[in-house]
C-alpha positions as CSV (number, residue, x, y, z in Angstrom):
1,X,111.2,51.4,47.6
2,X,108.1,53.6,48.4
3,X,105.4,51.7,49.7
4,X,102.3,52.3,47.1
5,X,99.0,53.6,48.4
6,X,96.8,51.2,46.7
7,X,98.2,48.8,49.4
8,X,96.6,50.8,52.0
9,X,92.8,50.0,53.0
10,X,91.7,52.5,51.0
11,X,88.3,52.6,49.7
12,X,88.8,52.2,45.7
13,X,87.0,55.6,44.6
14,X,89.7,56.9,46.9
15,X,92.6,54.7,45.5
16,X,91.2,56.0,42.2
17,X,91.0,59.6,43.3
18,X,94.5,59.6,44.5
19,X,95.9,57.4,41.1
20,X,94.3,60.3,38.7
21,X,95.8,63.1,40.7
22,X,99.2,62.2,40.7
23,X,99.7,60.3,44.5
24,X,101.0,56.9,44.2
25,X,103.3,56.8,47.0
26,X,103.4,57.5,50.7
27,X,106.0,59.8,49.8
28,X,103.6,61.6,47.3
29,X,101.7,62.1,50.8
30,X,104.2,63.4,53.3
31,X,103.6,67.0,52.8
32,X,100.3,67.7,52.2
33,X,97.8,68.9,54.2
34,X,94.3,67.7,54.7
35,X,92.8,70.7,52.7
36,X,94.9,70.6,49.6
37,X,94.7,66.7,49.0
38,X,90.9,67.2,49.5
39,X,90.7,70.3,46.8
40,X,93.0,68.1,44.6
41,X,90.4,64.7,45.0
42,X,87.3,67.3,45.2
43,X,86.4,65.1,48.8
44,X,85.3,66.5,52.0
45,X,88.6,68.3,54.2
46,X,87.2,65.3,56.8
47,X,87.8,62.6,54.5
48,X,90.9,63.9,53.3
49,X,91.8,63.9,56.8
50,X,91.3,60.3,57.1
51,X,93.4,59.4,54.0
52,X,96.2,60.9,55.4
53,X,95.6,59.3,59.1
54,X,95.1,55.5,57.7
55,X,98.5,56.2,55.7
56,X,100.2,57.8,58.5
57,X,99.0,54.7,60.8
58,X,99.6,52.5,58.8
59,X,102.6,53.1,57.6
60,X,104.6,56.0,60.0
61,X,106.4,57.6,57.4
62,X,103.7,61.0,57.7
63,X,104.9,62.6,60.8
64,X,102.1,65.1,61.1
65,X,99.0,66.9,59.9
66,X,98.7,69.9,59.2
């Protein structure tokens, strides 16, 4: 079972964000990059970036940024 991302200290806009557009999974995460998560939650490429690094340290299963 995937682990969900509204388990992840996430800030809830951002749990929110990620629930409209379709990512409810870490698995939803592993292969997108910084700059298309943040044109698909309309957030800053930095804050993207962040997303991705709290899931990815938190949880290993994103190997890399790209």
């Amino acid at each position: 079972m995937q682990r969900e991302l509204s388990t992840f200290p996430l800030a809830p806009n951002y749990l929110h964000k990620l629930s409209s557009a379709g990512y409810i999974t870490v698995d939803d995460l592993k292969d997108v990059s910084p700059t298309e998560l943040s044109e698909d939650l309309r957030i800053d490429r930095e804050d993207a970036l962040k997303i991705i690094q709290t899931v990815r340290s938190s949880n290993g299963f994103i190997t890399s940024i790209k």
